[in-house]
ZAMARGU-4260 file (C-alpha; in steps of 0.2 Angstrom, whole numbers, plus 5000, padded with zeros to 4 digits):
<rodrens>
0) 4908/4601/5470 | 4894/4604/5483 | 4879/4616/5483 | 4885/4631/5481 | 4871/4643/5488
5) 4869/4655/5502 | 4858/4662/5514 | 4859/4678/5523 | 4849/4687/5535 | 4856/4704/5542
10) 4845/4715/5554 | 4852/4732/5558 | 4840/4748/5566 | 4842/4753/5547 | 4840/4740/5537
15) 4830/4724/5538 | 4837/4711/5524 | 4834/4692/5517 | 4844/4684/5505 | 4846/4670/5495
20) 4859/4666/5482 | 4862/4652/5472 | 4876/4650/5457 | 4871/4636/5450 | 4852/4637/5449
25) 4848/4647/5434 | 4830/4648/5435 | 4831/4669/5433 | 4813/4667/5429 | 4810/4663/5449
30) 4820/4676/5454 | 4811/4687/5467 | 4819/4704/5470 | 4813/4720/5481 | 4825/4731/5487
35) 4813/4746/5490 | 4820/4755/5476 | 4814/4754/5459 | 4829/4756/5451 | 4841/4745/5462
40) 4829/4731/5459 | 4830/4732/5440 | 4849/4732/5441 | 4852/4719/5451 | 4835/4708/5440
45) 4849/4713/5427 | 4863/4706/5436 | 4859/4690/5443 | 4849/4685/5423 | 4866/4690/5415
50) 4873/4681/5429 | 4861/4669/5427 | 4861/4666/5446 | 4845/4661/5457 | 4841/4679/5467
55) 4828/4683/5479 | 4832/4699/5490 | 4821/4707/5501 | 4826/4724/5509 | 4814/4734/5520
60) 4824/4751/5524 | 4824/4768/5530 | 4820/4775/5513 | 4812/4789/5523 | 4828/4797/5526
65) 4835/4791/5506 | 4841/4777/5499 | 4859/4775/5506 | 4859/4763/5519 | 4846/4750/5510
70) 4857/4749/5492 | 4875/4747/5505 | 4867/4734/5516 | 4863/4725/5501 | 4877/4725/5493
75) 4885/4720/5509 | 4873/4704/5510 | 4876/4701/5491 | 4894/4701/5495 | 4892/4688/5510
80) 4883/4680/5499 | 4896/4676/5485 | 4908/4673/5499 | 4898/4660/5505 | 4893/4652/5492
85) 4910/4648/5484 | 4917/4642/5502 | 4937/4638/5496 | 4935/4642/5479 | 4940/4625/5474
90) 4939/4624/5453 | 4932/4641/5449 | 4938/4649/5434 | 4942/4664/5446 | 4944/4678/5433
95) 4932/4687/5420 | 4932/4700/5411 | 4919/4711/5395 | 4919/4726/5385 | 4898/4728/5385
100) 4889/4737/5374 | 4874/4745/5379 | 4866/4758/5364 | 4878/4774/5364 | 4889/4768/5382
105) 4903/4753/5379 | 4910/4748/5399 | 4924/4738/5401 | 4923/4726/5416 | 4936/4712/5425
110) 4935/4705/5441 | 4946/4693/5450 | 4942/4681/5465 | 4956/4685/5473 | 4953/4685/5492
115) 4961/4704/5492 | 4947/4718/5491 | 4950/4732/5478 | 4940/4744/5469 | 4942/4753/5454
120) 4925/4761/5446 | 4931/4775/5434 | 4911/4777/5429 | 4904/4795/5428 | 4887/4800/5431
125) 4879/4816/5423 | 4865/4816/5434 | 4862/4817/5454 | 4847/4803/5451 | 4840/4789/5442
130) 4822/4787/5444 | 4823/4788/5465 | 4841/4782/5466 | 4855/4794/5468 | 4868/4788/5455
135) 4882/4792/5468 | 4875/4777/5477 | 4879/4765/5462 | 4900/4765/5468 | 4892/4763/5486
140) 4886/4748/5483 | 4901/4740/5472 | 4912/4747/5487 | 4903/4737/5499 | 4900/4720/5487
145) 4919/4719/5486 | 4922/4722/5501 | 4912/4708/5511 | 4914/4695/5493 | 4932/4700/5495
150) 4937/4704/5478 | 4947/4716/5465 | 4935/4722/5454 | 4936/4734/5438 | 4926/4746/5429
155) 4929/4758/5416 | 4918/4769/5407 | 4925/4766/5388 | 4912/4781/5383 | 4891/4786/5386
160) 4881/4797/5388 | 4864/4791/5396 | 4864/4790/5413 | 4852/4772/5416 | 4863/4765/5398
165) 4878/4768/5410 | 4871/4760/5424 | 4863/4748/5415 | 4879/4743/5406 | 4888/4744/5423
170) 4876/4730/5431 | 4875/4718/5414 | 4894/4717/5412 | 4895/4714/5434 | 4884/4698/5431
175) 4893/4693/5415 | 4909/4693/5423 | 4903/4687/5438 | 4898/4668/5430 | 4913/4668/5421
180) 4924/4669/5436 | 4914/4655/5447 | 4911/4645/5432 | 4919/4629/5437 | 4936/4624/5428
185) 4933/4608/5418 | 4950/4604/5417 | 4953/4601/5437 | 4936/4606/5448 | 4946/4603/5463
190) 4961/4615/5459 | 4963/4630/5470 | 4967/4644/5457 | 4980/4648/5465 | 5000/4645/5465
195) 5001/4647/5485 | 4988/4634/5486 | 4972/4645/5494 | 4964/4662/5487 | 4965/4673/5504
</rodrens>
C-alpha cells in the first residue's frame, strides 16, 4: 500500500481553493481548515477528527454574493481528493455504516465506495441558517462530495430537533463511516473489493 494522500488545487472566477488530504496521517491536531464560513469549517474540523484524516483546506470565495459556490467547490475538491487518494481501491474495507447519536438527533449513515455516485440525504432542516450558512447548502455539498469521490452515500434522519445537533450529527457519522470504508482489509490489502475485479 503506498501513500495515500492528495493534493488539490482548483481556481474558478468564483472560488479560489487549496487542498490536502491524507487518510493515513492522523495528526487531527495539525489540521488547518478555513473555508470562509464559520460554520462549514467546524463541520468538516468534525469530519476529518471523527475521520481521523490529516485536512488542511483553504477556500477564498465570493461570500459576498453567499455561501453557495465556496461550500460546493469544496466539496467538489474533497471529493477529488478521496478519489485520489485511494487510487484503485486495492484492500479498503469499502463499506461503512452508523446510527450517531448527537443529544436529542440519532442519524443513520452508510456509505459504499462503489465507483457509482448516488445520494440519498433524507435530513430536514427547521431553519433557513445556521450561524451564516444556509442549511439548504449542507445537501449541496454532500451532492457534490459524491459526485467527484464517486460514491453511494446514505443519510437518514432517525429523529432531531436542533438544527446545528443535526448537522452536526450529519458531519460526525460522514467521517466515521468514511474511515471505516478506506480502512485497509487485514485479511488481503491487495484485494479489489470487488467480484468483477475493479470498483468503477
Amino acid at each position: 500500500m503506498g501513500v495515500r494522500r492528495s493534493e488539490i488545487v482548483r481556481d474558478t472566477k468564483e472560488t479560489s481553493i487549496r487542498l490536502m488530504l491524507d487518510l493515513d496521517d492522523n495528526k487531527v491536531e495539525d489540521n488547518k481548515i478555513d473555508t470562509g464560513s464559520g460554520f462549514m469549517d467546524h463541520m468538516l474540523t468534525l469530519m476529518a477528527a471523527h475521520g481521523n484524516f490529516r485536512l488542511d483546506a483553504s477556500c477564498k470565495g465570493d461570500t459576498y454574493v453567499d455561501y453557495h459556490h465556496s461550500v460546493e467547490d469544496v466539496g467538489i475538491a474533497l471529493g477529488e481528493a478521496f478519489k485520489e487518494a485511494l487510487g484503485n481501491k486495492a484492500g479498503i474495507t469499502r463499506y461503512g455504516s452508523i446510527i450517531l447519536p448527537m443529544d436529542e438527533t440519532l442519524i443513520m449513515a452508510a456509505i459504499d465506495i462503489s465507483g457509482r455516485a448516488y445520494l440519498n440525504f433524507d435530513v430536514s432542516f427547521y431553519s433557513e441558517k445556521i450561524g451564516e450558512l444556509d442549511t439548504e447548502l449542507i445537501k449541496e455539498f454532500f451532492i457534490a462530495f459524491t459526485r467527484k469521490a464517486e460514491v453511494t452515500l446514505h443519510f437518514n434522519e432517525i429523529y432531531g430537533e436542533n438544527n446545528h445537533h443535526i448537522a452536526e450529527g450529519c458531519f460526525k457519522a460522514f467521517g466515521r463511516i468514511l474511515a471505516q470504508a478506506v480502512s485497509i482489509d487485514s485479511k488481503d490489502p491487495s484485494k479489489i473489493p470487488s467480484t468483477k475485479g475493479i470498483l468503477d
